[in-house]
KOLGU-4560 file (N, C-alpha, C; in nm, 3 decimals, padded with zeros to 5 digits):
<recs>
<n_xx: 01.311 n_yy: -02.099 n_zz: -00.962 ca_xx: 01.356 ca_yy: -01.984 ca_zz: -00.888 c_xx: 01.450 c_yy: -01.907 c_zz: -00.978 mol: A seq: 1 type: UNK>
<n_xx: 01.420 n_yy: -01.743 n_zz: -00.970 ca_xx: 01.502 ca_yy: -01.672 ca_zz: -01.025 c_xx: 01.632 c_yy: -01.591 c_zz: -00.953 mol: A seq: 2 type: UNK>
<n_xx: 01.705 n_yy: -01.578 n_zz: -00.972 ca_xx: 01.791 ca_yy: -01.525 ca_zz: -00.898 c_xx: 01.848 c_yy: -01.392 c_zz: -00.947 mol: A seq: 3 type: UNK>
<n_xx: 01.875 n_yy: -01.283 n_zz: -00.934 ca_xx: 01.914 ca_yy: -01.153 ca_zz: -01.030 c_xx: 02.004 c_yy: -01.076 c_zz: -00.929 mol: A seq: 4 type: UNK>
<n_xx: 02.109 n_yy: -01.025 n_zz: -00.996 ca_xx: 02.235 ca_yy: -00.967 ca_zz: -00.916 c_xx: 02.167 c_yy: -00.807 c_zz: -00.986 mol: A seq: 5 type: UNK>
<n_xx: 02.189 n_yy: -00.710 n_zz: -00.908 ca_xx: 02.139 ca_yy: -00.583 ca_zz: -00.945 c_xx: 02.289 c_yy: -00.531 c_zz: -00.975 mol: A seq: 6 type: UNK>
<n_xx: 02.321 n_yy: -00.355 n_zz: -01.041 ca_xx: 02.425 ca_yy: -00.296 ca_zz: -01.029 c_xx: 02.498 c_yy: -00.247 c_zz: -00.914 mol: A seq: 7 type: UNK>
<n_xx: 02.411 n_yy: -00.237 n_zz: -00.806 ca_xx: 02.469 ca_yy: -00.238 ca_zz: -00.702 c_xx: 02.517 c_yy: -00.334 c_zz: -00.627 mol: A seq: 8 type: UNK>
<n_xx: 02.509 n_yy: -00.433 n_zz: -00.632 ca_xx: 02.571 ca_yy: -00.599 ca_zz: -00.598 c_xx: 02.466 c_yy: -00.639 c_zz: -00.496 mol: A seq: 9 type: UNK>
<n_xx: 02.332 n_yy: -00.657 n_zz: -00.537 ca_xx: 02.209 ca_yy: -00.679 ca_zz: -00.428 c_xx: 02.185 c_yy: -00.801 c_zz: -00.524 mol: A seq: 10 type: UNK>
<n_xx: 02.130 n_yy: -00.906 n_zz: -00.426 ca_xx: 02.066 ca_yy: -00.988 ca_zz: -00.502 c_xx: 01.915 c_yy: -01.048 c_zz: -00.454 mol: A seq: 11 type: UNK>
<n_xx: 01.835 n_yy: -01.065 n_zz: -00.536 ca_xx: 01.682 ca_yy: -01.034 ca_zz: -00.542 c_xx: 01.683 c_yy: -01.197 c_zz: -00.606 mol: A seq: 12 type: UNK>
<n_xx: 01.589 n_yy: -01.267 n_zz: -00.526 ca_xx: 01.525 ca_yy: -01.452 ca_zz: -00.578 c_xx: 01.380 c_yy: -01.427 c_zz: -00.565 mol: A seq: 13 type: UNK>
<n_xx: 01.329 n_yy: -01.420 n_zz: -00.638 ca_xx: 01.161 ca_yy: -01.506 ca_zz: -00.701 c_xx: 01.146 c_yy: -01.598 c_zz: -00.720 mol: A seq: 14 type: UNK>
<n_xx: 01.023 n_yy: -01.630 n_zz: -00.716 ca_xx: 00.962 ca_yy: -01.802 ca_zz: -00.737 c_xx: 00.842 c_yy: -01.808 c_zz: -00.690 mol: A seq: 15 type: UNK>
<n_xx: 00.786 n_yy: -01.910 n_zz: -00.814 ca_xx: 00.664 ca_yy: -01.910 ca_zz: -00.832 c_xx: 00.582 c_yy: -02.073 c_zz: -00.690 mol: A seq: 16 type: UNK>
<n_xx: 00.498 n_yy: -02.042 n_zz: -00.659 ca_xx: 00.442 ca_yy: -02.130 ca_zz: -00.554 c_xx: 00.308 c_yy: -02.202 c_zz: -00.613 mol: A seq: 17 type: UNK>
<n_xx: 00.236 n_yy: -02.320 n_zz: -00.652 ca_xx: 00.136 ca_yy: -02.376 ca_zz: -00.672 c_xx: 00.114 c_yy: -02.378 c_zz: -00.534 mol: A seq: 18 type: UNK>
<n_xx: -00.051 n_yy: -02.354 n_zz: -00.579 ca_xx: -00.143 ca_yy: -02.383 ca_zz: -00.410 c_xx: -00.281 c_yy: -02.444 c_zz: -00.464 mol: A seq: 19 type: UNK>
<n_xx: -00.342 n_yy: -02.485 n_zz: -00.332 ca_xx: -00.470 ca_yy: -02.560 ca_zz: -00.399 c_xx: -00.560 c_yy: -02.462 c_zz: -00.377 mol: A seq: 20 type: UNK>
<n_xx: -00.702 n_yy: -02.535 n_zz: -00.385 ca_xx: -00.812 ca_yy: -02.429 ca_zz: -00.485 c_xx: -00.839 c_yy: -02.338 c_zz: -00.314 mol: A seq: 21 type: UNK>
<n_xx: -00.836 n_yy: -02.224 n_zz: -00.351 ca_xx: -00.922 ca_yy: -02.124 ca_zz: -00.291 c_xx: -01.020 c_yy: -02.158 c_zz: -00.162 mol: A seq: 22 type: UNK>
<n_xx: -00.989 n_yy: -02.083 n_zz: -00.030 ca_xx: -01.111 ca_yy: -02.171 ca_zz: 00.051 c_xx: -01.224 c_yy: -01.965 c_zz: 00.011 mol: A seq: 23 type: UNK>
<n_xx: -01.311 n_yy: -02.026 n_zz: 00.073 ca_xx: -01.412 ca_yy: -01.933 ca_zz: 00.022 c_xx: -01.389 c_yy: -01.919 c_zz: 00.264 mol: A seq: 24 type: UNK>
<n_xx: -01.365 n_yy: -01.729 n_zz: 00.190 ca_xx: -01.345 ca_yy: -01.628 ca_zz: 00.309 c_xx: -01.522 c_yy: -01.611 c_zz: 00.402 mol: A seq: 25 type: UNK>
<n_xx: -01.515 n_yy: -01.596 n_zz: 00.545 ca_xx: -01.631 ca_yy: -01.590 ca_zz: 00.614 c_xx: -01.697 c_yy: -01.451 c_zz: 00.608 mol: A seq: 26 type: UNK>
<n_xx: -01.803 n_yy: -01.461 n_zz: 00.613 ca_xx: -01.849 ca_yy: -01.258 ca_zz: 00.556 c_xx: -01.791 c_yy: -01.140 c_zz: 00.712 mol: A seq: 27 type: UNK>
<n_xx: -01.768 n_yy: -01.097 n_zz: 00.656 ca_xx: -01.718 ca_yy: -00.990 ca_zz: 00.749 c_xx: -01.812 c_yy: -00.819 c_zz: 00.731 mol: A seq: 28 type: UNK>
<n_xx: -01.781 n_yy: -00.770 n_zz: 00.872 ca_xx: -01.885 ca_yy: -00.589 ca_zz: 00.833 c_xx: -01.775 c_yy: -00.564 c_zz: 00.755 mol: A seq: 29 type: UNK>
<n_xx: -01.892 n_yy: -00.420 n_zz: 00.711 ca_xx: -01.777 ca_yy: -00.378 ca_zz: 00.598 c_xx: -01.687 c_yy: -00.271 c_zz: 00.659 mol: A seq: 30 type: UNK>
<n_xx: -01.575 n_yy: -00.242 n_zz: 00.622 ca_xx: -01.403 ca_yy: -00.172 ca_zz: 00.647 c_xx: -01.414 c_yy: -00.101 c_zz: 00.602 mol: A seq: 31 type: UNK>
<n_xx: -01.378 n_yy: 00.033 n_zz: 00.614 ca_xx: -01.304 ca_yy: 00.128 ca_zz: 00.577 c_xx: -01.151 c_yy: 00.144 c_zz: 00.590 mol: A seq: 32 type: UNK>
<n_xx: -01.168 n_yy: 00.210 n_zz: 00.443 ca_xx: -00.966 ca_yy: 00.227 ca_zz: 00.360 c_xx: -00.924 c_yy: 00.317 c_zz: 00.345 mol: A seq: 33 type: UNK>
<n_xx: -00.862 n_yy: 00.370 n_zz: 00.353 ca_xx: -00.791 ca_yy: 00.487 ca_zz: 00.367 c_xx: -00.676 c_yy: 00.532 c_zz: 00.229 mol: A seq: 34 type: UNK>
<n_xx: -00.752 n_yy: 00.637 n_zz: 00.114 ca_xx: -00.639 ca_yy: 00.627 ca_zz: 00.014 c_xx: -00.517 c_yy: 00.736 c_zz: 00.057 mol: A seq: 35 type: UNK>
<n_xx: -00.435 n_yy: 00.763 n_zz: 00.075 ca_xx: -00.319 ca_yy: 00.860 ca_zz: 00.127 c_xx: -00.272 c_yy: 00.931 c_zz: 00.007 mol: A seq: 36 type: UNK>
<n_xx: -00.280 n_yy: 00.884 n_zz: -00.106 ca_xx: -00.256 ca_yy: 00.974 ca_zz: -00.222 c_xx: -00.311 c_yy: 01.076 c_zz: -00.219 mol: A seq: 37 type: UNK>
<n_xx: -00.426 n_yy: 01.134 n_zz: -00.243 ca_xx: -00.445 ca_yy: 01.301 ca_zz: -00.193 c_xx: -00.393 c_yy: 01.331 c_zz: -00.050 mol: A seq: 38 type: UNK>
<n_xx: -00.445 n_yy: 01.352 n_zz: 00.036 ca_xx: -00.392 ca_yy: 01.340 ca_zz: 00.198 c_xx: -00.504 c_yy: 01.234 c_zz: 00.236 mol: A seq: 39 type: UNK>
<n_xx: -00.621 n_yy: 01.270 n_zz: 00.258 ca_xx: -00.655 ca_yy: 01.086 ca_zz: 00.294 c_xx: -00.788 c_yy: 01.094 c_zz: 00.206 mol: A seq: 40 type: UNK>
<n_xx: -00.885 n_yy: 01.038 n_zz: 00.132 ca_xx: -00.967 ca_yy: 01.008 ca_zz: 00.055 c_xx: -01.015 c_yy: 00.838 c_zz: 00.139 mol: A seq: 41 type: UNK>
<n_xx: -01.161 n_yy: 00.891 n_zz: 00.210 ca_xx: -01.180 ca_yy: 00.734 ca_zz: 00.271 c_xx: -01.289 c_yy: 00.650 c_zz: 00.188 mol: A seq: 42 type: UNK>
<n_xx: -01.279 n_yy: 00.566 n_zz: 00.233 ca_xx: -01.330 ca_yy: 00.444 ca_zz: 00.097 c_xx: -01.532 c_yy: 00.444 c_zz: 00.125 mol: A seq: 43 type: UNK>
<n_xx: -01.549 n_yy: 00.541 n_zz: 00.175 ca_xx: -01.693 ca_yy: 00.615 ca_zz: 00.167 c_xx: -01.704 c_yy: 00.739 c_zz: 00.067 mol: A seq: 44 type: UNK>
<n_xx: -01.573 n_yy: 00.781 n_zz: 00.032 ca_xx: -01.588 ca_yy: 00.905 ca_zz: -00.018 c_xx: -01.560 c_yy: 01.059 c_zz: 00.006 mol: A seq: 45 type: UNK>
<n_xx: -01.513 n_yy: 01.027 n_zz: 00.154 ca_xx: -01.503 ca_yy: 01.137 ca_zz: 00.250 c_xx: -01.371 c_yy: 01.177 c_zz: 00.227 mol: A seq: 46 type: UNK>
<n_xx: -01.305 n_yy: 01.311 n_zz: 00.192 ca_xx: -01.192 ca_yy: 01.339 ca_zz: 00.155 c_xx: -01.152 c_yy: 01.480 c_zz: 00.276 mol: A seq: 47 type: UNK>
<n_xx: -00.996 n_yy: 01.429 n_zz: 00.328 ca_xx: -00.969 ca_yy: 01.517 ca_zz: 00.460 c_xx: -00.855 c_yy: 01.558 c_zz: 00.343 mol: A seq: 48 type: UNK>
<n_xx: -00.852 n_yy: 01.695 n_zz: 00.390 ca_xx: -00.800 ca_yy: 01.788 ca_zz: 00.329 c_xx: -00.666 c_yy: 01.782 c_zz: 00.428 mol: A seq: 49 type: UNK>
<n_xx: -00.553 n_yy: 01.802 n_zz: 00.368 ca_xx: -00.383 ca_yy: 01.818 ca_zz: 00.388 c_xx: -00.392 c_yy: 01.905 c_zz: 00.520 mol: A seq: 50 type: UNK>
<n_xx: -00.344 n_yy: 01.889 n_zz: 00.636 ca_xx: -00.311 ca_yy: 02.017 ca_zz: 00.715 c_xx: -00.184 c_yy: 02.094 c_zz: 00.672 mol: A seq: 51 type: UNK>
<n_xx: -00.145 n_yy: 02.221 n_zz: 00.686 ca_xx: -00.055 ca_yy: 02.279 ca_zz: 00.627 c_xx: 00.024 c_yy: 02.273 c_zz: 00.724 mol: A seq: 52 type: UNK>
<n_xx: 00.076 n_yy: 02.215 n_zz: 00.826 ca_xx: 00.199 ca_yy: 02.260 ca_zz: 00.941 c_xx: 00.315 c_yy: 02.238 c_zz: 00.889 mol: A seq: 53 type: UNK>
<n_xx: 00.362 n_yy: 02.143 n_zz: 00.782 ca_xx: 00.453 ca_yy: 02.171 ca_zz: 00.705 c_xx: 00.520 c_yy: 02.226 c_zz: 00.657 mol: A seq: 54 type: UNK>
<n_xx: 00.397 n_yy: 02.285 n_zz: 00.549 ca_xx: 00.445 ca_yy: 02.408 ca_zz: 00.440 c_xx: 00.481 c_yy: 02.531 c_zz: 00.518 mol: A seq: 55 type: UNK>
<n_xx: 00.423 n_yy: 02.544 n_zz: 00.662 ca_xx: 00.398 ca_yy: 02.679 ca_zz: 00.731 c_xx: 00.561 c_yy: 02.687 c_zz: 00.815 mol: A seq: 56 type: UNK>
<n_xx: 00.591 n_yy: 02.524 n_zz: 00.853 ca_xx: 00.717 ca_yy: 02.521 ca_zz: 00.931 c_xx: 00.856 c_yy: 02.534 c_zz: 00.816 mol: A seq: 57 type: UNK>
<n_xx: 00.795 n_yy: 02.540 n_zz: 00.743 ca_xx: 00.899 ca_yy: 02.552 ca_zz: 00.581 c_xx: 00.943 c_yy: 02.702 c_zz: 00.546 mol: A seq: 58 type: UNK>
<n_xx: 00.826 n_yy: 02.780 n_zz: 00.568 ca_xx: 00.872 ca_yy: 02.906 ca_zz: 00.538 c_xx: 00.915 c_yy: 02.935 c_zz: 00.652 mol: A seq: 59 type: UNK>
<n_xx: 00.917 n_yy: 02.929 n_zz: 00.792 ca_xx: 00.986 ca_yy: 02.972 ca_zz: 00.893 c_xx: 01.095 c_yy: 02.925 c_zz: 00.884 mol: A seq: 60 type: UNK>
</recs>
């Protein structure tokens, strides 16, 4: 275990865990993901464009 004091006086512990081997996952349909980095880009390909109510409530 690691232990680390930050500059702000926070302290942060890591540590590493051994586990045994892998169980093999049951098949599942397939999911859709959602990337949010553009405004949403879905994991088909389908990309929704930003609504502007924001930018519009910004200049008011």
């Amino acid at each position: 275990m690691t232990v680390v004091k930050d500059s702000a006086g926070r302290y942060f512990a890591s540590f590493v865990v051994e586990s045994g081997p892998e169980e093999v996952l049951p098949q599942t349909t397939p999911e859709i993901g959602i990337d949010l980095g553009h405004f949403a880009v879905l994991s088909d390909g389908t990309k929704i464009d930003s609504p502007r109510f924001l930018r519009r409530a910004e200049k008011r």
